[in-house]
N, CA, C and O atoms as a Tripos MOL2 file, in Angstrom:
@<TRIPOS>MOLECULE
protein
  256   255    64     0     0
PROTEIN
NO_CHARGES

@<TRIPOS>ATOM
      1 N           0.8220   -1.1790    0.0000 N.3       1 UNK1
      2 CA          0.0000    0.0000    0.0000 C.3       1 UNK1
      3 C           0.8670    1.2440    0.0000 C.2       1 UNK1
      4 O           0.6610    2.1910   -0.7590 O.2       1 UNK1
      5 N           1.8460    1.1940    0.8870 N.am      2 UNK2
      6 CA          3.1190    2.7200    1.0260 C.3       2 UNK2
      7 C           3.4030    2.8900   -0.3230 C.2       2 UNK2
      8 O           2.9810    3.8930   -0.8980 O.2       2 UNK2
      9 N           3.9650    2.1730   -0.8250 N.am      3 UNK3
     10 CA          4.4350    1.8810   -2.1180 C.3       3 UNK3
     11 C           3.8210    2.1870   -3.1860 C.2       3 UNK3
     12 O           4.4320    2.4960   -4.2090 O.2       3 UNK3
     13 N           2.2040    2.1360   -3.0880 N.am      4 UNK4
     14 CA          1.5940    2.4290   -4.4450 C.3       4 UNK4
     15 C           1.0320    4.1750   -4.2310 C.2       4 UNK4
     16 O           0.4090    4.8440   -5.0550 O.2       4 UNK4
     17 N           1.4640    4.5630   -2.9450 N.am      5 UNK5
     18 CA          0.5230    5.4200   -2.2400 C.3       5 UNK5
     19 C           2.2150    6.5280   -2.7130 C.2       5 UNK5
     20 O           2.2320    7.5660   -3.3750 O.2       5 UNK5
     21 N           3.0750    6.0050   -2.2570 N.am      6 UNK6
     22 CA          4.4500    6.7480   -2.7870 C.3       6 UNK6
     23 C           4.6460    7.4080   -4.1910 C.2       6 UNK6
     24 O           4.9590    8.5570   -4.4990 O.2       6 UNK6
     25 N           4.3060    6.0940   -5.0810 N.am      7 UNK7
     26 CA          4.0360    6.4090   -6.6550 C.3       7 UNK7
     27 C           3.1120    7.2690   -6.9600 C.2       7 UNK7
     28 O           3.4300    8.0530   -7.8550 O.2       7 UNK7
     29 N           1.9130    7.4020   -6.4440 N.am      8 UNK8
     30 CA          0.8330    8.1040   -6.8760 C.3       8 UNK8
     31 C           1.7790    9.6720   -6.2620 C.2       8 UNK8
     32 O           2.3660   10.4290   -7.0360 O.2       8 UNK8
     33 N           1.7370    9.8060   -5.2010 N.am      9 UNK9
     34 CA          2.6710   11.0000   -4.9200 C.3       9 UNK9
     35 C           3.5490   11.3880   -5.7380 C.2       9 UNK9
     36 O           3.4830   12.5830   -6.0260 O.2       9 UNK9
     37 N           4.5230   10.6630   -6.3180 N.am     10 UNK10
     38 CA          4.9930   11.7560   -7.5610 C.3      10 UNK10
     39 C           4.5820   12.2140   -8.4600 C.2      10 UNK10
     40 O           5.0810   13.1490   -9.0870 O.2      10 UNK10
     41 N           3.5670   11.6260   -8.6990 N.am     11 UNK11
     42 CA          2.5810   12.5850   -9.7680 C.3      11 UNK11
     43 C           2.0930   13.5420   -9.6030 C.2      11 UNK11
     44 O           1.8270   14.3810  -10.4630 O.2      11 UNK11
     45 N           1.8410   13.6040   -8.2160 N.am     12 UNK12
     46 CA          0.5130   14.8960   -8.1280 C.3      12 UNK12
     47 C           1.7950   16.4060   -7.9210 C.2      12 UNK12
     48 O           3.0250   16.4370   -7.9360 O.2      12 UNK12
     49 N           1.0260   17.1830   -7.7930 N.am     13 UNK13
     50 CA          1.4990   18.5730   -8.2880 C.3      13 UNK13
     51 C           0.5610   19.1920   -7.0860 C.2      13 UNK13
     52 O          -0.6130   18.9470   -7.3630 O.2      13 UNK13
     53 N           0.6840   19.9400   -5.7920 N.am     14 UNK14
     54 CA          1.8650   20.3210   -5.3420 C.3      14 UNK14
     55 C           1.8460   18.7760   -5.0890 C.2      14 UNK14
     56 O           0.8580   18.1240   -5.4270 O.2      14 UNK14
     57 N           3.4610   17.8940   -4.2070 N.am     15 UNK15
     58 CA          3.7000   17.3030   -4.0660 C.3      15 UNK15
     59 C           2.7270   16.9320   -2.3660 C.2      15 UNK15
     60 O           2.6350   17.8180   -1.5160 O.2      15 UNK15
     61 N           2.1190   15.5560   -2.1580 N.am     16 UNK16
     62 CA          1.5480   15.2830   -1.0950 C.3      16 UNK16
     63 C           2.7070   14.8050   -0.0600 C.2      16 UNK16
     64 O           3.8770   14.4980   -0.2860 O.2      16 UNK16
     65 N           1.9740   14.8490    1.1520 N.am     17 UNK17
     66 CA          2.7820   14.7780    2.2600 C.3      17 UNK17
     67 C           1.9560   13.2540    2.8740 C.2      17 UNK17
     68 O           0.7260   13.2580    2.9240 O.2      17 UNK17
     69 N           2.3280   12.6630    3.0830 N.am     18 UNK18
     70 CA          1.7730   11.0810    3.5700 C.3      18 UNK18
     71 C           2.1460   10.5950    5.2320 C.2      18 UNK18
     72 O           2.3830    9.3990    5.3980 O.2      18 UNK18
     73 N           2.1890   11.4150    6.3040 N.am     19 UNK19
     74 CA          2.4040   10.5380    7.2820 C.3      19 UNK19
     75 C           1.4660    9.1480    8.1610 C.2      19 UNK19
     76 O           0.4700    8.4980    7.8440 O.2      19 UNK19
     77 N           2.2400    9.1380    9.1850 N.am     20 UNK20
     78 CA          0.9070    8.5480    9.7550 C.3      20 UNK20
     79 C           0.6320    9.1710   10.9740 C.2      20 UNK20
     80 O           1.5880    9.7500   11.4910 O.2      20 UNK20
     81 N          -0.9530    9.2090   11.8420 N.am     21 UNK21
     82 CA         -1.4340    9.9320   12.5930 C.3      21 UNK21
     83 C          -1.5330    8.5730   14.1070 C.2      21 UNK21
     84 O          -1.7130    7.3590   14.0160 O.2      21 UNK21
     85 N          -1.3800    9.2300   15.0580 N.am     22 UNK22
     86 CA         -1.1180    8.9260   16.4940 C.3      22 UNK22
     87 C          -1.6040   10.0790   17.4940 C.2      22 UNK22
     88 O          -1.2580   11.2600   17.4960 O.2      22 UNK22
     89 N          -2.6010    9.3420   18.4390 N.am     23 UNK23
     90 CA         -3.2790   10.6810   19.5660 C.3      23 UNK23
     91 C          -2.5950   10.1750   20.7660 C.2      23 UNK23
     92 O          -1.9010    9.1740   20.9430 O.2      23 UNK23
     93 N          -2.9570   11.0950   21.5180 N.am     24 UNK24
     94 CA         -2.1370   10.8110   22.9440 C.3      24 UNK24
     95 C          -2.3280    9.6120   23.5330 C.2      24 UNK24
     96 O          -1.4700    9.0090   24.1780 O.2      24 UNK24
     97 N          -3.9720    9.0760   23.2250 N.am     25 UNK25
     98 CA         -4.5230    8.2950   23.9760 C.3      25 UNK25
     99 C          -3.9630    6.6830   23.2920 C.2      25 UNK25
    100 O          -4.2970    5.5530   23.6490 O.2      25 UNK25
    101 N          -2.9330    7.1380   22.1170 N.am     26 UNK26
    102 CA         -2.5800    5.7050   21.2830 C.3      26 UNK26
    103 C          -3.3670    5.2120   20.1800 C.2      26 UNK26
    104 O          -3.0300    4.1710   19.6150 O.2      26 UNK26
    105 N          -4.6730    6.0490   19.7210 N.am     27 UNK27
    106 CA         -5.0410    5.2870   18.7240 C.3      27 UNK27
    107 C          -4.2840    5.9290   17.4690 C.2      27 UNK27
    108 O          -3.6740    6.9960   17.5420 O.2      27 UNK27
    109 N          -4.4050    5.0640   16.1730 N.am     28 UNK28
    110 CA         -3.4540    5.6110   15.2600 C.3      28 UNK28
    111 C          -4.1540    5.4450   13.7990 C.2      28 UNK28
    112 O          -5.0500    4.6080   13.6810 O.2      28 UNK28
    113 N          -3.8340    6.0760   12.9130 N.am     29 UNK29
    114 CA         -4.1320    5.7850   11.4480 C.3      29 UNK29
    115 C          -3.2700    5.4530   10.4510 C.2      29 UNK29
    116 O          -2.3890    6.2840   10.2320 O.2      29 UNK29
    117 N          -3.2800    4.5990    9.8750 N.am     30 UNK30
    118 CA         -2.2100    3.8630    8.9700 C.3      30 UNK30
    119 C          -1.3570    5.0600    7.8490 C.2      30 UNK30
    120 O          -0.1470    5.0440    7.6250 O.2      30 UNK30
    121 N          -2.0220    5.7120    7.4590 N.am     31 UNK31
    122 CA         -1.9170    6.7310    6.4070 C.3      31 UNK31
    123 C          -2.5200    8.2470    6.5940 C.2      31 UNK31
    124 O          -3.5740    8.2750    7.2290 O.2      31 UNK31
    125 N          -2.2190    9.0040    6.3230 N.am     32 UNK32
    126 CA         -3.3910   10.7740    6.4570 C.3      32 UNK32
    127 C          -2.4260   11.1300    4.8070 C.2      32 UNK32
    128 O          -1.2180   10.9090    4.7210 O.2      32 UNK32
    129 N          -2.9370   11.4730    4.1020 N.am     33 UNK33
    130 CA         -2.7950   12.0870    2.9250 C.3      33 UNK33
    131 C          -3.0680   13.3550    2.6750 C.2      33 UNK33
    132 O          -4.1850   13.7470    2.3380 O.2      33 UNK33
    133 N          -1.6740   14.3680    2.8820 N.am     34 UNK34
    134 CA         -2.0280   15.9960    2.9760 C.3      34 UNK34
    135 C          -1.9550   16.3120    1.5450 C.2      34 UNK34
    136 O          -1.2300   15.6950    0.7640 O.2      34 UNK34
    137 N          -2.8060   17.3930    1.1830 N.am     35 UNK35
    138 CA         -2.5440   17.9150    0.1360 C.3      35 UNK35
    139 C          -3.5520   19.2300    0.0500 C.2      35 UNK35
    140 O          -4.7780   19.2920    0.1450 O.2      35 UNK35
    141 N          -2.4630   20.3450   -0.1860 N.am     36 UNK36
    142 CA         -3.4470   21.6610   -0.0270 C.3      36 UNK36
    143 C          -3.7180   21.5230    1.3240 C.2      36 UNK36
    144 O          -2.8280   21.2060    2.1120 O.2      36 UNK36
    145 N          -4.7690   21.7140    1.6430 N.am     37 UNK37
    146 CA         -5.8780   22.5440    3.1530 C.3      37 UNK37
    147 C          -6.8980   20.8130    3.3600 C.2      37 UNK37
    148 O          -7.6900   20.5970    4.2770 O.2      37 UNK37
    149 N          -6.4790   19.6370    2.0050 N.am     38 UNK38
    150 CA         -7.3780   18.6470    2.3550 C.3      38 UNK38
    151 C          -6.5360   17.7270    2.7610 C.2      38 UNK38
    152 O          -5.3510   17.7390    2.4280 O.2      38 UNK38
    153 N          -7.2410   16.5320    3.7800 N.am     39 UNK39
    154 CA         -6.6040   15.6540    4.3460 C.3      39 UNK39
    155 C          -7.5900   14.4690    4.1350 C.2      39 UNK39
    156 O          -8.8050   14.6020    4.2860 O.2      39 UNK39
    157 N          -6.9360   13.1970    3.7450 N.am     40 UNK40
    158 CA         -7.5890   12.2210    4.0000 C.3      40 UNK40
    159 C          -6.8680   10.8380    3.9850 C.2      40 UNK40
    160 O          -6.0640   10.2760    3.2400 O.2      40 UNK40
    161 N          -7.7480   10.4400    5.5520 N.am     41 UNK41
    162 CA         -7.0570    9.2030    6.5280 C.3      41 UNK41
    163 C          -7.4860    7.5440    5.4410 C.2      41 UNK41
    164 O          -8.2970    7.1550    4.6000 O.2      41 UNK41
    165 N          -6.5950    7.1890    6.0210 N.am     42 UNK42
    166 CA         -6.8170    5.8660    4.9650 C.3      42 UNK42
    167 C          -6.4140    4.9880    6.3980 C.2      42 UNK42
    168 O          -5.9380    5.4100    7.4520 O.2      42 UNK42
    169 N          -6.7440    3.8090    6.0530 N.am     43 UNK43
    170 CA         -7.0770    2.6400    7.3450 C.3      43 UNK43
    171 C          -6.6850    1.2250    6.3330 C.2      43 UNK43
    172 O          -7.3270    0.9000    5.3340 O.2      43 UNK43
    173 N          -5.7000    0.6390    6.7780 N.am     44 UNK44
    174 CA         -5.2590   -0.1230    5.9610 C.3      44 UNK44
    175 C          -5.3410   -1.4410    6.9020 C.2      44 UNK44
    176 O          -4.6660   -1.2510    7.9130 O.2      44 UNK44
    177 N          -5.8040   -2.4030    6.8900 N.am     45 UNK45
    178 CA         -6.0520   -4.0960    7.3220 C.3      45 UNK45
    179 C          -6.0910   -5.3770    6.3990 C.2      45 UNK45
    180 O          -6.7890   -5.4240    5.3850 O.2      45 UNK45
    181 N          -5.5090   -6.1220    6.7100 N.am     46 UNK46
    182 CA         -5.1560   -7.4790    5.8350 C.3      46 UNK46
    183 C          -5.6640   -8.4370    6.6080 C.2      46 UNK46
    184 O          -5.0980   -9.1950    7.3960 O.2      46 UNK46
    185 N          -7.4610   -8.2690    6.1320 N.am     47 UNK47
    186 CA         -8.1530   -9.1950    6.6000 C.3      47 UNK47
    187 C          -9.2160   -9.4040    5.9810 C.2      47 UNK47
    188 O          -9.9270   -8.4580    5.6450 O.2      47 UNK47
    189 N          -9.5550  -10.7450    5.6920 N.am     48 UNK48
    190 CA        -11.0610  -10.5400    5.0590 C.3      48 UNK48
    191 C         -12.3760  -10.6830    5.8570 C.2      48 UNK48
    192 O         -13.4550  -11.0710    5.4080 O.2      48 UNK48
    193 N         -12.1900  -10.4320    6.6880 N.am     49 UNK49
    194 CA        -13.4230   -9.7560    7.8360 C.3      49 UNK49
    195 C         -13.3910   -8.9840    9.2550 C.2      49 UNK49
    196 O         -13.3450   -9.2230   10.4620 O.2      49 UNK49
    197 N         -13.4560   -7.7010    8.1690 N.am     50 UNK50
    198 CA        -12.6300   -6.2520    9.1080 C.3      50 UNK50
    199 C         -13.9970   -6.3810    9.9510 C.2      50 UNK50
    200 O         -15.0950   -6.8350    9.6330 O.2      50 UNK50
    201 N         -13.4040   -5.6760   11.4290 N.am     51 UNK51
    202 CA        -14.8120   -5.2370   12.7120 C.3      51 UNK51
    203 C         -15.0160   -4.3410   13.1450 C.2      51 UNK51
    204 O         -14.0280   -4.0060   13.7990 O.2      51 UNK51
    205 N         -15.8190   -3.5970   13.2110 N.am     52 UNK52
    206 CA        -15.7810   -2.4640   13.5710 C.3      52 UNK52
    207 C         -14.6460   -1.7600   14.5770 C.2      52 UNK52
    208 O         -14.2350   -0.6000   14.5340 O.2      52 UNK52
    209 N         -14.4020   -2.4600   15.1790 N.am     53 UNK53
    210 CA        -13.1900   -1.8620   16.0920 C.3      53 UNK53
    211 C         -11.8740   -1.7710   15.5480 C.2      53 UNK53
    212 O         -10.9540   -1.1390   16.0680 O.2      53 UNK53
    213 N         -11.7770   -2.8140   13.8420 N.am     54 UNK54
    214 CA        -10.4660   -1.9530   13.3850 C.3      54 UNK54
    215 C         -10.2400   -0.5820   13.2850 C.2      54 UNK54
    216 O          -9.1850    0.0150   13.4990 O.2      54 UNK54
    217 N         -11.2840   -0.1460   12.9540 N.am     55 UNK55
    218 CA        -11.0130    1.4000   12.4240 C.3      55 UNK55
    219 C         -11.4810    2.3600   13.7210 C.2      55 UNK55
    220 O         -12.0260    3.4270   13.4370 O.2      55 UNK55
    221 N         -11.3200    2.0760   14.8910 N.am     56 UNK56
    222 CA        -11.4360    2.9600   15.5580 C.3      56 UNK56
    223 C         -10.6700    4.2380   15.8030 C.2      56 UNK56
    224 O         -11.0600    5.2180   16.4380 O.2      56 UNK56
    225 N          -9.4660    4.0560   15.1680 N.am     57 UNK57
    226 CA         -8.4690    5.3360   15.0690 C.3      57 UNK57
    227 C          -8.5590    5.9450   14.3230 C.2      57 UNK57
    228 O          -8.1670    7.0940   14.5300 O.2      57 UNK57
    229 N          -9.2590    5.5400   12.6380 N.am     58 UNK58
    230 CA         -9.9130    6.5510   11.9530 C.3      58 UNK58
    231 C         -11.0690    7.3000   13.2250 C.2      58 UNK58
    232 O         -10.5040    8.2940   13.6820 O.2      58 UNK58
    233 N         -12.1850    7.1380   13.7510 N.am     59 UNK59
    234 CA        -12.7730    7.2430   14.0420 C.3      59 UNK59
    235 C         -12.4650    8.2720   15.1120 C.2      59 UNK59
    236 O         -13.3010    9.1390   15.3680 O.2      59 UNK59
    237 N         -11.5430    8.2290   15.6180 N.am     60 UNK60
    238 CA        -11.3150    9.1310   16.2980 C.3      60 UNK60
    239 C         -10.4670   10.2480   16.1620 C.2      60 UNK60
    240 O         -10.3340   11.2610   16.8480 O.2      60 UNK60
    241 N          -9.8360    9.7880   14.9700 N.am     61 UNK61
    242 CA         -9.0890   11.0260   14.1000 C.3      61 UNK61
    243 C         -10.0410   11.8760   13.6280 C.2      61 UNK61
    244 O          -9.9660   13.0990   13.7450 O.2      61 UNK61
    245 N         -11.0590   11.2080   13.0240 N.am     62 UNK62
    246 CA        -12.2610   12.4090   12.2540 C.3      62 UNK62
    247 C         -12.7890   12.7920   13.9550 C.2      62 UNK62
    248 O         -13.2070   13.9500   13.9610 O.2      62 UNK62
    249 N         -12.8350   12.4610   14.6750 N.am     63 UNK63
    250 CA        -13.4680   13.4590   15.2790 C.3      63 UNK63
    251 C         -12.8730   14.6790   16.0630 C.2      63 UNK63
    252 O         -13.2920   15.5220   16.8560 O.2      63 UNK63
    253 N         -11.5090   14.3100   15.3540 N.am     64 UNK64
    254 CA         -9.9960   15.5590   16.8180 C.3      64 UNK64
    255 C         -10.2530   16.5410   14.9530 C.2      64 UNK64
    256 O          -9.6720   17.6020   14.7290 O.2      64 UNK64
@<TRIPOS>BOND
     1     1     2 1
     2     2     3 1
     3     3     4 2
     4     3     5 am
     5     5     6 1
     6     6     7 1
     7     7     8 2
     8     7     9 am
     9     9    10 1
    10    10    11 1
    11    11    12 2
    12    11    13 am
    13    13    14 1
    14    14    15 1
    15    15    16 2
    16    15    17 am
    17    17    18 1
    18    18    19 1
    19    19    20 2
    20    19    21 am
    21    21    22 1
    22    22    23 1
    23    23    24 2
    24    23    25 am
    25    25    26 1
    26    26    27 1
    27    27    28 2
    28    27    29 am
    29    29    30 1
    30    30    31 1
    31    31    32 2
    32    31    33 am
    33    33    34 1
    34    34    35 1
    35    35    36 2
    36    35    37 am
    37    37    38 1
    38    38    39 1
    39    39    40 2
    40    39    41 am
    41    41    42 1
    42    42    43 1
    43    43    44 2
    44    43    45 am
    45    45    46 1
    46    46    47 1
    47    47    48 2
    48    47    49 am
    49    49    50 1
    50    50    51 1
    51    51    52 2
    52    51    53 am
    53    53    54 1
    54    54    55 1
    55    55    56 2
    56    55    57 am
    57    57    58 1
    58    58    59 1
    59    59    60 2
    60    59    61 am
    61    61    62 1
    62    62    63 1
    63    63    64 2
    64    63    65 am
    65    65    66 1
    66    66    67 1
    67    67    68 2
    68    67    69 am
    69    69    70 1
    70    70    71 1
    71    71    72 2
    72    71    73 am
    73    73    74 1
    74    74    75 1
    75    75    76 2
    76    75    77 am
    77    77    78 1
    78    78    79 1
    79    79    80 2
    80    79    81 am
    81    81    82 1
    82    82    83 1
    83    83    84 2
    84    83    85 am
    85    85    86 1
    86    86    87 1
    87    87    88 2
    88    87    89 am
    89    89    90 1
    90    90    91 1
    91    91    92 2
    92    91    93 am
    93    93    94 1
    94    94    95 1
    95    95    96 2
    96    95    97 am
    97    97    98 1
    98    98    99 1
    99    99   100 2
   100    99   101 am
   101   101   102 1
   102   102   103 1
   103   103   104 2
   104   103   105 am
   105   105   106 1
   106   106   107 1
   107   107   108 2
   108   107   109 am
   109   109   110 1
   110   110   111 1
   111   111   112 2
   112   111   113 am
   113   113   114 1
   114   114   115 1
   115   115   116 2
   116   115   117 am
   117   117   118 1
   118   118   119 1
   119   119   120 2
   120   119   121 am
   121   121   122 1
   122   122   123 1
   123   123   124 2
   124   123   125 am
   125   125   126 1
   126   126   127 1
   127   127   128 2
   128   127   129 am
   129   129   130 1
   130   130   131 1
   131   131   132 2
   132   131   133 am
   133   133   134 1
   134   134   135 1
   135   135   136 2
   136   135   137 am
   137   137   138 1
   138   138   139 1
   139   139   140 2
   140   139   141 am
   141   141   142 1
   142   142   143 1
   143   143   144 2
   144   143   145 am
   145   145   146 1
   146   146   147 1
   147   147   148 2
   148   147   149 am
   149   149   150 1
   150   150   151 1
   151   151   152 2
   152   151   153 am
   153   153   154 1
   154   154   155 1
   155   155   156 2
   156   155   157 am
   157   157   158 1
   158   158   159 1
   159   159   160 2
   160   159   161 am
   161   161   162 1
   162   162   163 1
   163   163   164 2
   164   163   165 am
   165   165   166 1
   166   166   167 1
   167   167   168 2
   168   167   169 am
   169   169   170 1
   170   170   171 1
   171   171   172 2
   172   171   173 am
   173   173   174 1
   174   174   175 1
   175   175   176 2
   176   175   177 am
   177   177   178 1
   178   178   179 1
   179   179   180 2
   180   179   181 am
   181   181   182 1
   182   182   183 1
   183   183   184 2
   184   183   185 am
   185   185   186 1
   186   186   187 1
   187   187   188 2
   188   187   189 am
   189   189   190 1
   190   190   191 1
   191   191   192 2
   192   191   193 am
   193   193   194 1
   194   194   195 1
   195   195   196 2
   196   195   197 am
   197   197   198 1
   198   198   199 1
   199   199   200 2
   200   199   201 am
   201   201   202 1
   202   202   203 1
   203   203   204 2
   204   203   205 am
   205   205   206 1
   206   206   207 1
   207   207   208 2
   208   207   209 am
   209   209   210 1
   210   210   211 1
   211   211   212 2
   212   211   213 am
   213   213   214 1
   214   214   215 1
   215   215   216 2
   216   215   217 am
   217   217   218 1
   218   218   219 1
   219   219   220 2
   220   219   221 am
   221   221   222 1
   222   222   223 1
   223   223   224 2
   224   223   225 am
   225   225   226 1
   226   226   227 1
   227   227   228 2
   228   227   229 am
   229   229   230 1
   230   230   231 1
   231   231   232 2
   232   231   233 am
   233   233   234 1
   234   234   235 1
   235   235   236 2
   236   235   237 am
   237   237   238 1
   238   238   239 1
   239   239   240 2
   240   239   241 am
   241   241   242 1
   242   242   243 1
   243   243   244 2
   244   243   245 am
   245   245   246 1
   246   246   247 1
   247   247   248 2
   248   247   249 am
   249   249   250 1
   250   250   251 1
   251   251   252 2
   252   251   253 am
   253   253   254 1
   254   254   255 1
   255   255   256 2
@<TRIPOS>SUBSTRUCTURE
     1 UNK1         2 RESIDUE 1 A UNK
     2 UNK2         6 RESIDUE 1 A UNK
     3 UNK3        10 RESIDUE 1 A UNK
     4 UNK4        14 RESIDUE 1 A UNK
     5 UNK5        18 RESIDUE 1 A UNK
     6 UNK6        22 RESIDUE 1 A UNK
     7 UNK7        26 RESIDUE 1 A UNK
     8 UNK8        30 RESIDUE 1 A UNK
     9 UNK9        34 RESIDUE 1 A UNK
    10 UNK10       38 RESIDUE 1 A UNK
    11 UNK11       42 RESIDUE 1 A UNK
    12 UNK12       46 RESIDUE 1 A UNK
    13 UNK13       50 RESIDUE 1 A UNK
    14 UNK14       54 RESIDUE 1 A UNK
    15 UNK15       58 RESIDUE 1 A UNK
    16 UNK16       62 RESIDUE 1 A UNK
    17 UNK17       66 RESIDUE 1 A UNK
    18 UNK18       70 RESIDUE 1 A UNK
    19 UNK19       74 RESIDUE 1 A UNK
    20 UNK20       78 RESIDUE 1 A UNK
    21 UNK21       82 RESIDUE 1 A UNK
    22 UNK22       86 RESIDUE 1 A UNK
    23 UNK23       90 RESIDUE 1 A UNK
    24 UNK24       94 RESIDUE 1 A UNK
    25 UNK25       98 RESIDUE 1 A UNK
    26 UNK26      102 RESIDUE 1 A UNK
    27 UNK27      106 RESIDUE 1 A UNK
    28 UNK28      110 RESIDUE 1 A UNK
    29 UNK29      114 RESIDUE 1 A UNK
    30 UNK30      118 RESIDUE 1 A UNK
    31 UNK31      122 RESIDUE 1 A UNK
    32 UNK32      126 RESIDUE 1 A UNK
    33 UNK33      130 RESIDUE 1 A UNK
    34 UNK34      134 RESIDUE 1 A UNK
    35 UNK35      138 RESIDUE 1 A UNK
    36 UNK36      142 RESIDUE 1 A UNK
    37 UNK37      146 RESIDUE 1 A UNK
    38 UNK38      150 RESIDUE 1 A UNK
    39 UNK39      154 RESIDUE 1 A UNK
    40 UNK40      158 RESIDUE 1 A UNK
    41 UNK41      162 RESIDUE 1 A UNK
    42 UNK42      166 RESIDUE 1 A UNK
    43 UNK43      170 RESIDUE 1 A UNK
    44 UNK44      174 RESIDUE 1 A UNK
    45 UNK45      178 RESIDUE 1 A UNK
    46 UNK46      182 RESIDUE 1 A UNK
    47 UNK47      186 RESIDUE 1 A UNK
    48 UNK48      190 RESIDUE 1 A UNK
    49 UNK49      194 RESIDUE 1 A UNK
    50 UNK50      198 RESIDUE 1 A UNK
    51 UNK51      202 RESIDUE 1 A UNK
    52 UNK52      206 RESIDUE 1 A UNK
    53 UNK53      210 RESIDUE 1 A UNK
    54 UNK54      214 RESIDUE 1 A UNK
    55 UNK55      218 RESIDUE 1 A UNK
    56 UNK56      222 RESIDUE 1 A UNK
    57 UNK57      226 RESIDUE 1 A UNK
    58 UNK58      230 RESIDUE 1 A UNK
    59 UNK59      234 RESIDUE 1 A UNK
    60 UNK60      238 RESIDUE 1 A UNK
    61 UNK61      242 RESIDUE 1 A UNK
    62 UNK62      246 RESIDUE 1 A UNK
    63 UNK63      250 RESIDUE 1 A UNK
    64 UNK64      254 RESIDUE 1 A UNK
């Protein structure tokens, strides 16, 4: 996923910023994709039956 998420980044124009996001309390997001004034979290799992409680660090990223 870094990897294809890296490539797509050299394309774009201004250049994106890709870290990953962490709150105090420890939850985290695999990916946040800056670009301009927009941001968007990506949640990455290698499973074929995600539960609601994977993505709780998205979940709490959209809400900080």
């Amino acid at each position: 996923m870094l990897s294809d998420l890296l490539a797509c980044r050299e394309t774009a124009a201004p250049r994106a910023k890709i870290p990953y996001w962490r709150s105090v309390s420890g939850n985290e997001v695999d990916f946040v994709i800056e670009r301009g004034t927009k941001v968007f979290p990506i949640e990455v799992k290698m499973t074929s039956r995600p539960r609601p409680d994977d993505f709780k660090g998205f979940r709490v990223f959209l809400n900080e």
